[in-house]
C-alpha positions as CSV (number, residue, x, y, z in Angstrom):
1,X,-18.2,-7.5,-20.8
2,X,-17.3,-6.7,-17.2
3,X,-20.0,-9.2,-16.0
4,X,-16.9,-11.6,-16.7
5,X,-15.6,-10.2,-14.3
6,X,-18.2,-10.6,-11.5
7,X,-18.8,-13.5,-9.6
8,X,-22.2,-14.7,-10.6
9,X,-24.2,-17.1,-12.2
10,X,-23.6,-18.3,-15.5
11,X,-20.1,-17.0,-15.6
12,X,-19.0,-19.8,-17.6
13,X,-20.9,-19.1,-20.2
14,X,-20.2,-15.3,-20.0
15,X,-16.3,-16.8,-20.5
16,X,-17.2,-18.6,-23.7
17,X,-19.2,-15.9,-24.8
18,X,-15.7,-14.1,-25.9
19,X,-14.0,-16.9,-26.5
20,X,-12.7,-17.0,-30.3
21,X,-13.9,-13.0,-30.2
22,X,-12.3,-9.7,-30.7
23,X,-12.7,-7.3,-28.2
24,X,-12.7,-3.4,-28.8
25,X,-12.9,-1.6,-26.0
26,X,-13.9,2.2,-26.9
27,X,-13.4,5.5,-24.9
28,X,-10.9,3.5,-22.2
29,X,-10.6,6.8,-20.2
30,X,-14.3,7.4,-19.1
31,X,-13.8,4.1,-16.7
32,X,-13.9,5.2,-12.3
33,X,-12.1,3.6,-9.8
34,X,-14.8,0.7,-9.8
35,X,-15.1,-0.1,-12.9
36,X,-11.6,-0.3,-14.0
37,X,-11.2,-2.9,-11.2
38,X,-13.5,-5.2,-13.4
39,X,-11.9,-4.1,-16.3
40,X,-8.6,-5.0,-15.4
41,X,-9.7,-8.7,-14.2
42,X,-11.0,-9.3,-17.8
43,X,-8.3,-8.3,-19.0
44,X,-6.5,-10.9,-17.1
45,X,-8.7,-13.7,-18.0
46,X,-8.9,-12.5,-21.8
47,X,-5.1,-12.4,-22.0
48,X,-4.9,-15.8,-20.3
49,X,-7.4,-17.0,-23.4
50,X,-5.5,-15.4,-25.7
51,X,-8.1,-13.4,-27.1
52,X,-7.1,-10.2,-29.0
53,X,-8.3,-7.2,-27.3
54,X,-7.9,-3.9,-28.9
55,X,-8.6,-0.7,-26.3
56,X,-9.0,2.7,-27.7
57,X,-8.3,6.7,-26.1
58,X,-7.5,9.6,-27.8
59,X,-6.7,11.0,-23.9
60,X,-5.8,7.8,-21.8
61,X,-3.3,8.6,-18.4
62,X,0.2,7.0,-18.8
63,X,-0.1,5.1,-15.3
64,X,-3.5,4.0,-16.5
65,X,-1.9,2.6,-20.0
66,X,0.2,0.5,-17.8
67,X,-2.1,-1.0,-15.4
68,X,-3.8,-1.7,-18.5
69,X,-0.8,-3.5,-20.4
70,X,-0.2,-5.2,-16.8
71,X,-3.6,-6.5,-16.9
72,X,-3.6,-8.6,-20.0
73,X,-0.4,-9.5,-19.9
74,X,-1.8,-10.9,-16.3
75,X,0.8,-14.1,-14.9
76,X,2.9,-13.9,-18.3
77,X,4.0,-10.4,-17.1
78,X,7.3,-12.6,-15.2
79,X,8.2,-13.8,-18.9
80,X,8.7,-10.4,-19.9
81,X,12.6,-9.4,-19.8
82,X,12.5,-7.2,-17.2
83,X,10.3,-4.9,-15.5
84,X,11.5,-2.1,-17.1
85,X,10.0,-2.8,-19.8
86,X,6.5,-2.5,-17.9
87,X,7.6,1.0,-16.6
88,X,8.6,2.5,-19.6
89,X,4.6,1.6,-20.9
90,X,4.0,4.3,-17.8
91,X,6.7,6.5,-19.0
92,X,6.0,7.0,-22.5
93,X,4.6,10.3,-23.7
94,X,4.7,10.1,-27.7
95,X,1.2,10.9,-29.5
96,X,-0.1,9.0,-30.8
97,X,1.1,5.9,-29.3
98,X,0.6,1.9,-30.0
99,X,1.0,0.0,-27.3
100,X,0.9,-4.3,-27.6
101,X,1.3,-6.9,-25.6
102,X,3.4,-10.2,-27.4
103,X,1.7,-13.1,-26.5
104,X,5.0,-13.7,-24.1
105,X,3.8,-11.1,-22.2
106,X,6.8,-8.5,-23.9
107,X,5.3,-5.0,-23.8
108,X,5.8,-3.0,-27.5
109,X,5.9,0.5,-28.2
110,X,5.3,1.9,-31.4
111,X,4.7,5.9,-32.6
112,X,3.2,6.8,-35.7
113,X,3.4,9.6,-37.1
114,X,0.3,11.9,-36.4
115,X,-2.0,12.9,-39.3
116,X,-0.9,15.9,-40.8
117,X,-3.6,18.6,-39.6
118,X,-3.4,19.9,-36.6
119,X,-5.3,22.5,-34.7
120,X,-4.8,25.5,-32.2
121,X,-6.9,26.3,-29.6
122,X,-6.8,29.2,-27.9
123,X,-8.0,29.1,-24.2
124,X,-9.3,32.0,-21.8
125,X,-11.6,32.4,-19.1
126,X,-14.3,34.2,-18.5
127,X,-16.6,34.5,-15.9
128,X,-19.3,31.8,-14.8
129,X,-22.3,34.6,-15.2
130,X,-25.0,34.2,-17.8
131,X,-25.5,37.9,-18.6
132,X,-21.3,37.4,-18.8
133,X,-22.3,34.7,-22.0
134,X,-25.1,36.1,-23.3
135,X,-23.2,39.5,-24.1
136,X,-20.0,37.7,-24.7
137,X,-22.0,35.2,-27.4
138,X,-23.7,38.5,-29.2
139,X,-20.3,39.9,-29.9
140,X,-18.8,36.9,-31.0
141,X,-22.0,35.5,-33.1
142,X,-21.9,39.6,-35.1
143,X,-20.8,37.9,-38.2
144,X,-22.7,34.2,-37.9
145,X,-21.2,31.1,-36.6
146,X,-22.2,27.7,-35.1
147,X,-21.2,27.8,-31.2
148,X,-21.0,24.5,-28.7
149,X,-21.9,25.2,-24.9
150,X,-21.1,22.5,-22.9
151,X,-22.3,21.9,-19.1
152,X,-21.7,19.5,-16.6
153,X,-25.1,19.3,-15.2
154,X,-28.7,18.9,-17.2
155,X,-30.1,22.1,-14.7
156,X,-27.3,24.6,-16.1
157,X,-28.1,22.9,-19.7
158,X,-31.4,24.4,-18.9
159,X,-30.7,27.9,-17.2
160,X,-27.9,28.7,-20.0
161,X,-30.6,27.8,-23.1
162,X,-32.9,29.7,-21.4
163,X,-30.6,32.9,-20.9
164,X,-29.6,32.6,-24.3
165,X,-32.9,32.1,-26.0
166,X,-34.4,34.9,-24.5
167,X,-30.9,37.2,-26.4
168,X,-30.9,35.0,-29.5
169,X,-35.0,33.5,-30.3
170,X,-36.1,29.9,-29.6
171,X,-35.0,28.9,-33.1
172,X,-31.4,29.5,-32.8
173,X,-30.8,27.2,-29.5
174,X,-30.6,24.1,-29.4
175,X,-30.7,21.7,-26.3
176,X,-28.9,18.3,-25.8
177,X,-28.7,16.2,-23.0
178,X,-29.4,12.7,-21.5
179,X,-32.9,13.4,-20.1
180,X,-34.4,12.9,-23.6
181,X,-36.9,9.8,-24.2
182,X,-35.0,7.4,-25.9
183,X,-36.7,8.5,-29.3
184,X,-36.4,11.7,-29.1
185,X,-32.5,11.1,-28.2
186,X,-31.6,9.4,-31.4
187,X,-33.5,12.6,-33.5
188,X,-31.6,15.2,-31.2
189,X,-28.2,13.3,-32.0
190,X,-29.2,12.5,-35.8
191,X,-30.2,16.6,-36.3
192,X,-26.7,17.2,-34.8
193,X,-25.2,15.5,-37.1
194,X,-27.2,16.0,-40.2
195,X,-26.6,20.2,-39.2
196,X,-23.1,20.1,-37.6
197,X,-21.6,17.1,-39.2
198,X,-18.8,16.9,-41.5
199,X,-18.4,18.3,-45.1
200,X,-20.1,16.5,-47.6
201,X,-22.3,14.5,-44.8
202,X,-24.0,17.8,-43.3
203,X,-26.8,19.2,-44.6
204,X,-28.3,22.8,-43.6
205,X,-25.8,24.1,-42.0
206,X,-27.0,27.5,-40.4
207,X,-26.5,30.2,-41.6
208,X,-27.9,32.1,-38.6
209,X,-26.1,32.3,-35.6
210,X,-26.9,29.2,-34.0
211,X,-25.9,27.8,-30.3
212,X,-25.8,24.2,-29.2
213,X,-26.2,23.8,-25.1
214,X,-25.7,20.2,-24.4
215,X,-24.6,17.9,-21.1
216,X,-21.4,15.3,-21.7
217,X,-24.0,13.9,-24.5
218,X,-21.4,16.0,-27.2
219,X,-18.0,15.1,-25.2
220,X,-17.3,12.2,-27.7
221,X,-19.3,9.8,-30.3
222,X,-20.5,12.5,-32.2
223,X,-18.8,13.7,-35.3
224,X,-19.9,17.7,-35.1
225,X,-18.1,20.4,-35.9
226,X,-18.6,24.1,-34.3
227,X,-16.7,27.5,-34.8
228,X,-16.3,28.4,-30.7
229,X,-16.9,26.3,-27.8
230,X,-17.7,27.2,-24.5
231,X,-17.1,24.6,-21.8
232,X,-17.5,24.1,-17.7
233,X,-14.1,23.2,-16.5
234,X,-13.6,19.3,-16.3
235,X,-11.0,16.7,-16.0
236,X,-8.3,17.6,-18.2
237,X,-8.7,14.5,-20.8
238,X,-12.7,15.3,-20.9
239,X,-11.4,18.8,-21.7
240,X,-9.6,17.6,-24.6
241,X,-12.6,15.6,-26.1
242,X,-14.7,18.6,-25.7
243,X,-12.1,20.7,-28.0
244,X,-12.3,17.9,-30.3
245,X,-15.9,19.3,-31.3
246,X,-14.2,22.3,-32.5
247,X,-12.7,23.4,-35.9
248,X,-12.9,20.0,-36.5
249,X,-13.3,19.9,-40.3
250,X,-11.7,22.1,-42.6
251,X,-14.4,24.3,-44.4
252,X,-14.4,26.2,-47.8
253,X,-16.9,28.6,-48.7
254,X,-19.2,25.6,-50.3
255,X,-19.3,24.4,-46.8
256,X,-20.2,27.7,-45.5
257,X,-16.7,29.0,-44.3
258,X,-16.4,30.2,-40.6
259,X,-17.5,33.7,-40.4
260,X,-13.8,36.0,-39.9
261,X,-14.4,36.9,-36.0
262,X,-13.9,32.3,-35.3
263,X,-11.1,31.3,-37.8
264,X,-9.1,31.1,-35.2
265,X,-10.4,28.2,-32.8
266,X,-11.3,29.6,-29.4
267,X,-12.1,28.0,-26.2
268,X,-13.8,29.6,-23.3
269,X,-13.4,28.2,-19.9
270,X,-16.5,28.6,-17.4
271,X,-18.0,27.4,-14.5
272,X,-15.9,28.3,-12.0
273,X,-14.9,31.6,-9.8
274,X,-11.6,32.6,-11.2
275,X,-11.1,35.6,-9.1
276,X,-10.8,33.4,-6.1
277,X,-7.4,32.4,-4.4
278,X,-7.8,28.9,-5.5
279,X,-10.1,28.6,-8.8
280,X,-13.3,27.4,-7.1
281,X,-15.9,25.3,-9.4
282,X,-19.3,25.3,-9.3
283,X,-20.9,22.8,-6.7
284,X,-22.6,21.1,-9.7
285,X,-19.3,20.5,-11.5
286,X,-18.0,18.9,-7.9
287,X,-20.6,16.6,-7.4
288,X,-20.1,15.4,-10.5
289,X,-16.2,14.8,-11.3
290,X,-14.7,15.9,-7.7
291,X,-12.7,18.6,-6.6
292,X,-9.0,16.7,-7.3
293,X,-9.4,16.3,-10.9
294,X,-11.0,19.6,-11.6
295,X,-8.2,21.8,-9.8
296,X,-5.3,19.4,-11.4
297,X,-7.0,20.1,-14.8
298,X,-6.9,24.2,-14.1
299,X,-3.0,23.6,-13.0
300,X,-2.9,22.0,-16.2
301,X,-4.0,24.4,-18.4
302,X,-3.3,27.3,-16.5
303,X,0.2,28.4,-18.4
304,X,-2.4,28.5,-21.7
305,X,-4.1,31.1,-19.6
306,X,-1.4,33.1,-18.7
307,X,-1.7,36.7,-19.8
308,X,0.6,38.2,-22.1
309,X,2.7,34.9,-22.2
310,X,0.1,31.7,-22.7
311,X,0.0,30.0,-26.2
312,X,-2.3,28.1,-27.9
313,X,-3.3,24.3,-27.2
314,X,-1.4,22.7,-30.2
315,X,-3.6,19.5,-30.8
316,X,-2.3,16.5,-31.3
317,X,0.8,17.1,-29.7
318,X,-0.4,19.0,-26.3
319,X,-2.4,15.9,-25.5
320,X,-0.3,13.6,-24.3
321,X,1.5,16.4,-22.4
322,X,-1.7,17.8,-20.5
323,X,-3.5,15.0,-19.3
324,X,0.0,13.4,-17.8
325,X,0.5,16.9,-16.0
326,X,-3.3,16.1,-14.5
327,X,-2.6,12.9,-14.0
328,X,0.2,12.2,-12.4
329,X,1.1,12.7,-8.2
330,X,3.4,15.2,-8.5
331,X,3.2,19.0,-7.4
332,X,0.6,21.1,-9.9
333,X,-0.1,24.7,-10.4
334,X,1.2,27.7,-7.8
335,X,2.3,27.0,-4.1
336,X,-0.4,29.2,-3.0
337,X,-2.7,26.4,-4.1
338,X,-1.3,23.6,-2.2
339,X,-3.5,23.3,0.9
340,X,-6.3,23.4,-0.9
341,X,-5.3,20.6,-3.3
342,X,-3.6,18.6,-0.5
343,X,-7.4,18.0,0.8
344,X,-9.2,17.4,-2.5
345,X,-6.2,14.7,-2.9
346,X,-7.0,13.2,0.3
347,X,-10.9,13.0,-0.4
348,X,-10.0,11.7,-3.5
349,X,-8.0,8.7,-2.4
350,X,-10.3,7.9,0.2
351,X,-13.2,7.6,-2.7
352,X,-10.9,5.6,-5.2
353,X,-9.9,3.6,-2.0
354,X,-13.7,3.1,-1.1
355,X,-14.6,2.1,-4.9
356,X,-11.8,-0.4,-5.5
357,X,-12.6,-1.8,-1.9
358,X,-16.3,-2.5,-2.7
359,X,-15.9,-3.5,-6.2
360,X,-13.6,-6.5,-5.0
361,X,-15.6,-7.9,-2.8
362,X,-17.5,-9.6,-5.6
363,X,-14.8,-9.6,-8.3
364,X,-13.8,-13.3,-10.1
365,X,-10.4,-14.6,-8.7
366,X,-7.3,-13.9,-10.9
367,X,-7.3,-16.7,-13.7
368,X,-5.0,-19.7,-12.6
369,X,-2.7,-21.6,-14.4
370,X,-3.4,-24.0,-17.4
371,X,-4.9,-27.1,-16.5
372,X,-6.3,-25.7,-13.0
373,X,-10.2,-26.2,-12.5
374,X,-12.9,-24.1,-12.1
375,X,-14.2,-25.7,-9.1
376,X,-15.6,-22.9,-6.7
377,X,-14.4,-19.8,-8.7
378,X,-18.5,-18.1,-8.2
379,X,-18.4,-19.1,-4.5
380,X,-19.4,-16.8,-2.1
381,X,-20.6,-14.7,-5.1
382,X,-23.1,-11.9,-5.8
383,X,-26.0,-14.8,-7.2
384,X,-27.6,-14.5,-9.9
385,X,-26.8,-11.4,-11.4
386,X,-27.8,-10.2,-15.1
387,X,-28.2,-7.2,-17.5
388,X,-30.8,-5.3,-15.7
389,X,-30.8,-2.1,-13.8
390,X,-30.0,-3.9,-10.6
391,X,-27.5,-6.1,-12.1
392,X,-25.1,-3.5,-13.8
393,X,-25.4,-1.2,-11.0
394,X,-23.1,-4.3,-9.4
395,X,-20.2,-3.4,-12.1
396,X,-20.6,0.3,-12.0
397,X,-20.7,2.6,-8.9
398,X,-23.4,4.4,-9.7
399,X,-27.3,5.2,-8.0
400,X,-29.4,2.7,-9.4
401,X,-31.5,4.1,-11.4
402,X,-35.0,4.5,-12.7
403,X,-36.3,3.9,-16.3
404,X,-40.0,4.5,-17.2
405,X,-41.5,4.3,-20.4
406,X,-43.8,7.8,-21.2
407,X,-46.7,8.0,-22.3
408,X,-50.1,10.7,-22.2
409,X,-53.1,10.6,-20.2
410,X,-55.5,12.0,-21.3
411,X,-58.2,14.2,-19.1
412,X,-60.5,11.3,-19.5
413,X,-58.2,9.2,-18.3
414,X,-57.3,7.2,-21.3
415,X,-53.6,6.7,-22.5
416,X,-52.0,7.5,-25.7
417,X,-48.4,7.1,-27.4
418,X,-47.0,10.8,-26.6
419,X,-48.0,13.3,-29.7
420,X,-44.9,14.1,-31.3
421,X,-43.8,11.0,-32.3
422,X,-42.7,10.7,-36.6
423,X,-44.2,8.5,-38.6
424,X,-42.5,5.2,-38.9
425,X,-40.3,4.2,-42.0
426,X,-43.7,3.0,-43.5
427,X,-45.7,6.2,-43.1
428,X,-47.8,4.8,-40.4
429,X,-48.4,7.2,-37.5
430,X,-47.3,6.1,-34.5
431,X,-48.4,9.7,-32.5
432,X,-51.2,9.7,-29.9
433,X,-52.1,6.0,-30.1
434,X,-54.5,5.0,-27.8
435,X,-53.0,2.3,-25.3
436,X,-55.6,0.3,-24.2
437,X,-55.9,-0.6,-20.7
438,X,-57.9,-3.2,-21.5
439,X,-56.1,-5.6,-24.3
440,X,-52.3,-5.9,-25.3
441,X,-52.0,-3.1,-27.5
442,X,-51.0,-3.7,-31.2
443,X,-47.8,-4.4,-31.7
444,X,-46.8,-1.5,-33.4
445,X,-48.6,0.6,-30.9
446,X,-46.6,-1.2,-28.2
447,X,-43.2,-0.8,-29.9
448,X,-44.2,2.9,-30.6
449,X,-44.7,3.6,-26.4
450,X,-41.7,1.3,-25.8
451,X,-39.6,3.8,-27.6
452,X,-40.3,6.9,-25.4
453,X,-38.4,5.2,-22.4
454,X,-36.8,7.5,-19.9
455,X,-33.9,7.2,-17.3
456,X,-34.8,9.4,-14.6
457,X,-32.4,12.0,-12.9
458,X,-30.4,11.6,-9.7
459,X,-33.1,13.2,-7.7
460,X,-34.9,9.7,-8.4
461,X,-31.9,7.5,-7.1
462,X,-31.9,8.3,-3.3
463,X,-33.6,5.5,-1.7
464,X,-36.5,7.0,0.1
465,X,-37.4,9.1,-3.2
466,X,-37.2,6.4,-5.1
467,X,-39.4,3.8,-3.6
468,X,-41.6,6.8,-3.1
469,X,-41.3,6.7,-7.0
470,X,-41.8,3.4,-7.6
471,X,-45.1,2.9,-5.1
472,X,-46.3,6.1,-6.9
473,X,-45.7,5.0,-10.7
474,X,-46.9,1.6,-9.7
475,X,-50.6,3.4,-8.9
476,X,-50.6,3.3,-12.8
477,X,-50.8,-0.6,-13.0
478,X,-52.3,-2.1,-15.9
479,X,-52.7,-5.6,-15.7
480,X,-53.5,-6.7,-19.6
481,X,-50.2,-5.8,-20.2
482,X,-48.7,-8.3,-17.3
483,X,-48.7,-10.9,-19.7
484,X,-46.8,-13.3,-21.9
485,X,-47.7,-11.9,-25.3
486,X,-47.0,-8.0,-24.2
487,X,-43.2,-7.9,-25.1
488,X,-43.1,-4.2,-24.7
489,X,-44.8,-3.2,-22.3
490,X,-44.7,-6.3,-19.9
491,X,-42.8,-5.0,-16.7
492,X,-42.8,-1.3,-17.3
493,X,-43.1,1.4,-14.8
494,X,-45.5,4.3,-16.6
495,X,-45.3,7.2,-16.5
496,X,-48.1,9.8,-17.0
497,X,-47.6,12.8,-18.3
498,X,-50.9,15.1,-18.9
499,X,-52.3,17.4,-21.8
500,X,-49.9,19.7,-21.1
501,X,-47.2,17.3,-20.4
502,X,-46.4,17.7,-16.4
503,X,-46.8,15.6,-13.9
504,X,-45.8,15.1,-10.3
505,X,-43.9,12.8,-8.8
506,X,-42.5,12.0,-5.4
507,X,-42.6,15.7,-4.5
508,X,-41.0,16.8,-7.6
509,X,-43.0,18.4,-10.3
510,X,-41.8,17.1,-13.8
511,X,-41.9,18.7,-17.5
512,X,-41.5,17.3,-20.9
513,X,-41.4,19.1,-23.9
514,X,-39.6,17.5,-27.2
515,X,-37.0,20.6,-27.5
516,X,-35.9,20.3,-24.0
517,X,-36.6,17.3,-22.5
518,X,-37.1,16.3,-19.2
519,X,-37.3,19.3,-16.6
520,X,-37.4,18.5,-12.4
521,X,-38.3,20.8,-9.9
522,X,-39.2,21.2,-6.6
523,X,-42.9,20.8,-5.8
């Protein structure tokens, strides 16, 4: 959708593609700076259409709510009575909240009344130390119970199931994150679900202590359910998603009621030094979501971590509360802390700056009044731009990115689908398949190698690795499957991985196994 936004080729028929459409735009609060740029000029042109658009966040920003509103409402915003009216969208803090736009332009509150279960989550912090979690997790796993450990990086997804493994057995840790084969994605989140899922839906529950160590893959989407989560510290409205993994079905005995020691919903707070002056996150935490947002998130919480006078995170009705505190410019969290967050403001403004400056460059023009023409509206545009790796990395700031599809080489050299792949719905194995280098493959051979594709880390988006990369993966070029009849395959960058299932690649050495996924290291 935000290729309508782009000036490219085609564009016109990007703009009828939604035309007569609904649009439903989910999870409105993981947009950056960049992104929402686009957003917001689709919005303009889809309110100018008049086609209804229906955005959804349990944990959307006030100011952003408006910008929003102001979007679609787009030139009919001067119709509306009075810009009040516009400002009171950024003022309102009810949960939940329905927010519309009349086809005047007339913003329109409405509040609900929220369902009538609630939860209580008590916070605390501990200590960003895995002998800290491994002896905290045996003490609070004594009686049973299903625990979520969230990370913000894949690597500390890896370290933390590792730790814990070694305190707990291979069979009662689970791993989840994005740097899964594509196949082997859809089975982790399907066993999630099928073990940690609602009442009535889940099956096999354990009874066994059991831990979860996933990435942001378990941050929304996915309807699971755990008895204590364990998060990095993040923005504050990520925060909130992550909570909304826990307690989040009422359970009887039938549905193997939470052991006694995790009635009581409980979320611990890592990842960051605590005993510092200023709460100082880890570096991979940083890299990933900036220092601004993670210290206006611990100003947020930190009167629920008060000792002796905190109280509980009442959900739904903290929401709405929280994520304006981290939101907004105002003052947050002791004076002490001021310098410090004073500089992570700066570097943040000069990022959102950067992003919203680059993003425009190729962004359409705002729509025009009816009757105007088209005439020139892609000029001096990005060219033909499409959904490909190259072409999205255009609407979102991100490293451009490798995908490979995986496969096994064998020590003679020959290729094969990788060897833990199920049967298909038909019973036909799909499993070490021999790819031949010499013929398409059979379709259902091709399709089964298709489905192990692979996004590769960041390590792989810096430019000099990655054409390294690519010259490297290229050395595996197999010409029969250049050609018009090989659907799946045709185009592909393979990768390799041997018996054991390591390879090497621009000076990292990689590891696959099915339970953990992709592994990069140093060579």
């Amino acid at each position: 959708m935000l290729f309508a936004g782009l000036k490219s080729r085609h564009l016109a028929m990007r703009h009828l593609a939604v035309a007569g459409k609904v649009v439903v735009i989910d999870e409105a609060h993981a947009y950056d700076t960049y992104m929402s740029v686009y957003l917001d000029r689709v919005l303009s042109w889809l309110g100018a259409y008049r086609v209804p658009v229906v955005v959804l966040s349990a944990t959307l920003p006030a100011g952003r709510r408006r910008e929003l509103v102001e979007a679609y409402a787009g030139g009919k915003a001067g119709a509306a009575r009075s810009a009040a009216e516009f400002e009171a969208v950024g003022e309102a803090r009810a949960y939940p909240l329905l927010t519309a736009v009349t086809p005047g332009g007339e913003p329109v509150l409405r509040s609900p009344e929220a369902s009538a279960r609630g939860t209580d989550v008590i916070l605390e912090r501990i200590d960003d130390s895995l002998d800290a979690l491994v002896d905290r997790l045996t003490d609070e796993l004594d009686g049973g119970g299903c625990v979520l450990v969230v990370r913000n990086t894949v690597r500390r997804v890896l370290e933390t199931a590792q730790a814990l493994r070694a305190r707990f057995g291979d069979e009662n840790v689970t791993v989840a994150h994005s740097c899964f084969i594509d196949v082997d994605r859809a089975a982790k989140d399907a066993d999630l679900l099928k073990r940690f899922g609602p009442p009535g839906k889940a099956e096999n529950r354990p009874a066994e202590p059991h831990i979860v160590v996933a990435s942001q893959v378990a941050e929304q989407s996915l309807d699971v359910d755990f008895d204590l989560l364990v998060t990095d510290l993040c923005p504050v409205d990520l925060l909130l998603q992550r909570m909304g993994r826990l307690h989040r079905h009422q359970r009887g005995e039938r549905q193997h009621e939470r052991p006694e020691r995790l009635r009581r919903a409980r979320c611990l707070v890592t990842g960051v030094d605590w005993t510092a002056d200023v709460p100082a996150p880890v570096r991979g935490s940083v890299a990933v979501y900036g220092a601004h947002m993670l210290l206006r998130s611990a100003a947020a919480l930190l009167p629920h971590f008060e000792e002796g006078h905190s109280r509980p995170v009442r959900l739904p009705e903290d929401i709405s509360p929280l994520v304006q505190t981290a939101y907004t410019d105002g003052p947050a969290g002791p004076e002490s802390w001021a310098p410090a967050m004073a500089e992570a403001f700066e570097q943040y403004e000069r990022h959102c700056a950067d992003q919203a400056g680059r993003a425009a460059v190729f962004r359409l023009e705002e729509a025009g009044r009816d009757g105007k023409p088209l005439f020139g509206w892609v000029a001096a545009g990005v060219g033909d731009a499409d959904d490909t790796r190259t072409g999205r990395a255009q609407v979102r700031d991100s490293r451009e990115s490798l995908e490979v599809v995986v496969v096994q080489q064998r020590a003679d050299g020959s290729l094969t689908t990788v060897p833990w792949l199920a049967p298909d719905r038909h019973g036909n194995r799909l499993a070490g398949l021999e790819l031949s280098r010499d013929q398409v493959p059979p379709t259902r051979t091709a399709r089964a190698a298709a489905s192990c594709g692979l996004r590769l880390p960041i390590q792989f988006s810096y430019a000099e690795v990655m054409d390294r990369a690519i010259e490297e993966l290229e050395g595996l070029y197999v010409p029969a499957w250049q050609v018009k009849d090989s659907h799946w395959l045709s185009g592909q960058l393979i990768l390799a991985l041997d018996e054991d299932c390591q390879t090497r690649l621009a000076g990292f050495s990689l590891r696959y196994s099915e339970s953990d996924g992709l592994e990069v290291t140093s060579a």
